[in-house]
C-alpha positions as CSV (number, residue, x, y, z in Angstrom):
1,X,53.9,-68.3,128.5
2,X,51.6,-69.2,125.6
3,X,50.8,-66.2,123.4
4,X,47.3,-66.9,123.8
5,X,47.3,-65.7,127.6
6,X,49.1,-62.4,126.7
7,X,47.1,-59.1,126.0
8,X,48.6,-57.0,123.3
9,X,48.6,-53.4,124.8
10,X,49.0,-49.5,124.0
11,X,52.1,-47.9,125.7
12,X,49.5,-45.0,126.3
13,X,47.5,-44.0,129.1
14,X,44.7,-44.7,127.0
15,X,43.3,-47.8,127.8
16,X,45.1,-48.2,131.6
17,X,41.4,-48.5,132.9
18,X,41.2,-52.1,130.8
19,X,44.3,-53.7,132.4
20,X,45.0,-51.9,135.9
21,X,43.4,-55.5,137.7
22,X,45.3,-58.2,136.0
23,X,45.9,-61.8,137.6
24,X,49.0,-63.6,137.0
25,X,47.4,-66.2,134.2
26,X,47.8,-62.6,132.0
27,X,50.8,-61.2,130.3
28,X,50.7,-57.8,128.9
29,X,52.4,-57.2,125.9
30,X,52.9,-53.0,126.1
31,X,53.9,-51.1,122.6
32,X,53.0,-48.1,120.1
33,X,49.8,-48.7,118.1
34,X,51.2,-49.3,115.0
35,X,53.9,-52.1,116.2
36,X,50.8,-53.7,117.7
37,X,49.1,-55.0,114.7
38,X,52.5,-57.2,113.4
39,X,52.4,-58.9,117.4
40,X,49.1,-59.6,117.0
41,X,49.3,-60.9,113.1
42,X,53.0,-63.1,114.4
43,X,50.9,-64.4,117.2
44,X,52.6,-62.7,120.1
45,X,49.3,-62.0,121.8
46,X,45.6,-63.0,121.6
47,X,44.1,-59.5,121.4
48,X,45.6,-56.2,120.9
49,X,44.1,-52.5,120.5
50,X,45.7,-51.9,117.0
51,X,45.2,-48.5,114.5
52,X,41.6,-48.8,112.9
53,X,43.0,-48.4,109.0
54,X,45.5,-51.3,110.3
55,X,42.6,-53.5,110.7
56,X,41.1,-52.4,106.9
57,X,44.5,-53.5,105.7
58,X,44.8,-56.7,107.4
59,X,40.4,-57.6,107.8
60,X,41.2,-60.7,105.6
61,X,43.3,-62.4,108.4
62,X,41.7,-60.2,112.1
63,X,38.0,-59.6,113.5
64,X,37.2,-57.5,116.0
65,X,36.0,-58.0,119.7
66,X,32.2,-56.5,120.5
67,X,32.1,-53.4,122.8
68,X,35.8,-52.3,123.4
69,X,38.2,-49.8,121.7
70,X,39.6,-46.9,121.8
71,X,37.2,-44.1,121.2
72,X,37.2,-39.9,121.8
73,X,34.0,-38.5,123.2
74,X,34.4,-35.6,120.8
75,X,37.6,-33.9,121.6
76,X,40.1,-36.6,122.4
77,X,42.9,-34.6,123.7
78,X,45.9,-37.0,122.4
79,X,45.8,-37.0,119.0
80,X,46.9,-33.3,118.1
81,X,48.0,-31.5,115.1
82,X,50.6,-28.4,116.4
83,X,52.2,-25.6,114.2
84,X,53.3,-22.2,114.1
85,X,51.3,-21.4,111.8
86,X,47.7,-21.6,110.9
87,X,46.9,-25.3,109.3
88,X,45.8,-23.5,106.0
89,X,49.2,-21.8,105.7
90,X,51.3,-25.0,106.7
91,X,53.5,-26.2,103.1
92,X,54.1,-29.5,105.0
93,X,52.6,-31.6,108.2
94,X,55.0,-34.2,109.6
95,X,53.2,-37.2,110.3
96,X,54.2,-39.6,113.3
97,X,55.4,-43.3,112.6
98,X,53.5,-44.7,115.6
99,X,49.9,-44.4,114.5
100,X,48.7,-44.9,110.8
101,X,44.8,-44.1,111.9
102,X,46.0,-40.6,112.7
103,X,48.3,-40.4,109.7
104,X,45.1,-41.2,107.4
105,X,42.5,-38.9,109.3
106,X,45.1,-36.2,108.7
107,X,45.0,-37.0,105.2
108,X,41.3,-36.9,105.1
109,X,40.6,-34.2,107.0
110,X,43.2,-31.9,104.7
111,X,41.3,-33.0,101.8
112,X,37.8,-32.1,103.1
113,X,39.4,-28.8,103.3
114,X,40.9,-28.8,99.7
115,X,44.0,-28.3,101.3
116,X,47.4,-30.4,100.0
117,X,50.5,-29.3,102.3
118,X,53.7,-31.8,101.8
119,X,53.2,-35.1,104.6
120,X,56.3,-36.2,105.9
121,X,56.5,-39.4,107.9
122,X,59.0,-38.8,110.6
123,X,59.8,-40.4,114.6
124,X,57.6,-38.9,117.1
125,X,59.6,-35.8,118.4
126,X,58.0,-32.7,118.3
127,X,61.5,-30.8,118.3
128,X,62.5,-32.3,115.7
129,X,58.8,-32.6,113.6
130,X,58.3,-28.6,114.1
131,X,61.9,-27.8,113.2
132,X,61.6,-29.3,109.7
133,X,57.8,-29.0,109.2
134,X,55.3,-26.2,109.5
135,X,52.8,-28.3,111.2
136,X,52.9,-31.8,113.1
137,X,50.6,-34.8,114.3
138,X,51.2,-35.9,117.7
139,X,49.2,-38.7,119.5
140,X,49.2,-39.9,122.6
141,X,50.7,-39.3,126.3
142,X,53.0,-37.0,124.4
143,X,50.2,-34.8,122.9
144,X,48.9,-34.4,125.7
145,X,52.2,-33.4,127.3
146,X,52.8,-30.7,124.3
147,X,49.6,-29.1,124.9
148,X,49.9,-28.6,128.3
149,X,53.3,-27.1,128.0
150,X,52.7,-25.3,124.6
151,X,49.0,-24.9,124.3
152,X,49.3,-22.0,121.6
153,X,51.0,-24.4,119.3
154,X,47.4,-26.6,119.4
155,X,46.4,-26.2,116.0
156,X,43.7,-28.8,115.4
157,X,42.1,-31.8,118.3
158,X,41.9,-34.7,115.4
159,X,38.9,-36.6,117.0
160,X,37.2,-33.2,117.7
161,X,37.4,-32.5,113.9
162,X,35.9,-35.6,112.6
163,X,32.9,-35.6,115.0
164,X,32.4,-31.8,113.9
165,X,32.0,-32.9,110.2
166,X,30.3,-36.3,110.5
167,X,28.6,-35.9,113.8
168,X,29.7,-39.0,115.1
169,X,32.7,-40.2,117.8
170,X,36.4,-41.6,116.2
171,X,37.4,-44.1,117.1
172,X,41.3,-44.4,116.7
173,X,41.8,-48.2,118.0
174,X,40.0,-51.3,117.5
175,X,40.3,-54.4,120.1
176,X,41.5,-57.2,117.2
177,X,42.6,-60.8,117.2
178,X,42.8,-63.5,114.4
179,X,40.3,-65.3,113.2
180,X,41.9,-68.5,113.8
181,X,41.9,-67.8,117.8
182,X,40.8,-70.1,120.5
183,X,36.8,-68.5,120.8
184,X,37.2,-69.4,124.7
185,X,40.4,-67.2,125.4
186,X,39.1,-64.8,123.0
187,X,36.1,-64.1,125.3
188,X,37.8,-64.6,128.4
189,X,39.9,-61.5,127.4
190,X,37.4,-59.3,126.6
191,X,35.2,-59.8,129.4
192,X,38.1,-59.3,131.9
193,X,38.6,-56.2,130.1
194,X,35.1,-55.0,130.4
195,X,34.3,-55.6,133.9
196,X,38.0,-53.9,134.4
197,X,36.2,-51.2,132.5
198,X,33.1,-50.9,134.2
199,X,35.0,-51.7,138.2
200,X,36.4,-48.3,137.1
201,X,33.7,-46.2,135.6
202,X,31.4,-47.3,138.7
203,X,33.8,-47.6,142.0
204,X,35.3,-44.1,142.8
205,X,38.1,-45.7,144.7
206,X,39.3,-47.4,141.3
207,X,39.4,-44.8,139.2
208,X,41.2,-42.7,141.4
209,X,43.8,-45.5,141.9
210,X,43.7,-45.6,138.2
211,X,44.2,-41.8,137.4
212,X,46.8,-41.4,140.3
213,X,48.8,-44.3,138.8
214,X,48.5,-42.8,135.1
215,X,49.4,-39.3,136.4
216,X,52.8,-40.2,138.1
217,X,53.3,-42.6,134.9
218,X,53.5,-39.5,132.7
219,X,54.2,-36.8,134.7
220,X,51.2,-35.1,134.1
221,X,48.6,-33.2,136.8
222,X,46.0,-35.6,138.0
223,X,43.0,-33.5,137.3
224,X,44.4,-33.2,133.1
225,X,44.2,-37.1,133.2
226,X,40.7,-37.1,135.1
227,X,39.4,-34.7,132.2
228,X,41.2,-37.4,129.8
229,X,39.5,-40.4,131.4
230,X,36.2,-38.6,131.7
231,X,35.4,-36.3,129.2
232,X,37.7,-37.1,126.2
233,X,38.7,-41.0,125.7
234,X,36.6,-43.9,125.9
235,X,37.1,-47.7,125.5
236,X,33.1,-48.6,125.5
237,X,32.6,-49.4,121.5
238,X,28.8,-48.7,122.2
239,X,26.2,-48.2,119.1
240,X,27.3,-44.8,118.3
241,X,31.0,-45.5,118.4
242,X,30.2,-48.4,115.8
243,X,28.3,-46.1,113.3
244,X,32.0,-44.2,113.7
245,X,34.1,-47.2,113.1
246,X,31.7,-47.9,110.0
247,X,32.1,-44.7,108.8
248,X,35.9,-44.4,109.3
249,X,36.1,-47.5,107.7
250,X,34.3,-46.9,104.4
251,X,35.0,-42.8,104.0
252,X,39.0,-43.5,105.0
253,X,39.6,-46.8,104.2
254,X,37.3,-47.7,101.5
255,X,35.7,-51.1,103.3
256,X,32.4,-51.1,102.5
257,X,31.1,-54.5,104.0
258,X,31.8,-53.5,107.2
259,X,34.0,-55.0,110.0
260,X,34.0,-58.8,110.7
261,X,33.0,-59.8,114.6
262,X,35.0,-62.4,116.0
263,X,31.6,-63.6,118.3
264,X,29.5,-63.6,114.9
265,X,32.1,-65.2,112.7
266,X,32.7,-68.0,115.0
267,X,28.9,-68.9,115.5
268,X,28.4,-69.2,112.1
């Protein structure tokens, strides 16, 4: 199958509400956030949710698709920093190797504390983060997982931070593709994602499928993943999620020009 009919994917439960109705002219291409963005840049798939700050890197070569990403409402629940300690005791934060939007939040938020523990990249393993480390950053279904099992160990909700101090939502993932994509397949993608999006928020049957499915995937109670779904993860890019993205983007990453639109830059 052509790369151009295969959707680049998060291995999370994060964005199961975009692909739960797929027909057989789509692939899905499923893997952590950060290996996304080298599929999408070797042209493994036409669009992919990749790490915000891997867009800044790469914004010479991707745009990004109107309306969809991967946004937290204010808490987001899967993008955690645990500890035994309080954060401003911890002498170092072990920092996961799947997400590099986390990793630089992290960074951010411990300077906007004045606060400069030791950051250690390391695999995704709690055990093994906590048993070397004071504190570490956990994202995704196994955040969520942790907390449930050890929620004294919750030490800081990432997304909740940075809305607390700029007011506005995170948004960890951006829906990318090259600029040098097929405009046709480009929009084909994203409005099949949408409408999967909206068949979900607005038809109770759906998301229930959707939750139940998501819940058995990851071992998790079905109401913790219907508080997920509606209360702490998003993948509408709506006005205020943009002024996020903007913000992220110049405060984190130092791109002040803003993000490039694939719809914009290919009606120019």
């Amino acid at each position: 199958m052509s790369w151009k009919r295969v959707l680049g994917r998060v291995s999370f439960i994060n964005c199961d509400p975009l692909f739960y109705a797929l027909d057989q002219n789509w692939k899905i291409l499923s893997a952590p956030p950060s290996w996304l963005s080298g599929h999408l840049l070797r042209k493994d798939c036409i669009t992919a949710p990749i790490p915000t700050s891997d867009y800044a890197t790469n914004i010479d070569q991707l745009s990004l698709l109107h309306d969809i990403g991967i946004v937290s409402k204010e808490s987001v629940g899967s993008v955690l920093l645990f500890g035994n300690r309080s954060l401003e005791s911890m002498r170092d934060i072990a920092l996961p190797s799947d997400s590099s939007t986390s990793n630089m939040l992290m960074k951010w938020l411990l300077g906007h504390r004045g606060l400069d523990p030791k950051l250690v990249p390391m695999g995704p393993d709690i055990g093994t983060m906590l048993g070397t480390c004071d504190g570490a950053v956990v994202i995704g279904d196994r955040a969520i997982s942790e907390a449930l099992l050890n929620p004294n160990l919750v030490r800081m909700d990432l997304g909740l931070e940075w809305t607390k101090i700029t007011g506005l939502p995170m948004v960890f993932g951006v829906f990318a593709t090259r600029k040098d994509s097929q405009p046709s397949v480009v929009t084909e993608a994203r409005e099949l994602m949408l409408r999967n999006y909206n068949t979900f928020l607005e038809d109770e049957e759906t998301m229930a499928s959707v939750i139940s499915s998501a819940s058995k995937k990851i071992n998790i109670p079905r109401d913790r993943v219907a508080k997920y779904f509606n209360y702490e993860v998003s993948n509408i890019l709506d006005s205020k999620a943009i002024h996020g993205l903007l913000a992220f983007l110049e405060e984190v990453c130092g791109i002040i020009d803003g993000p490039v639109w694939f719809d914009d830059h290919h009606s120019e």
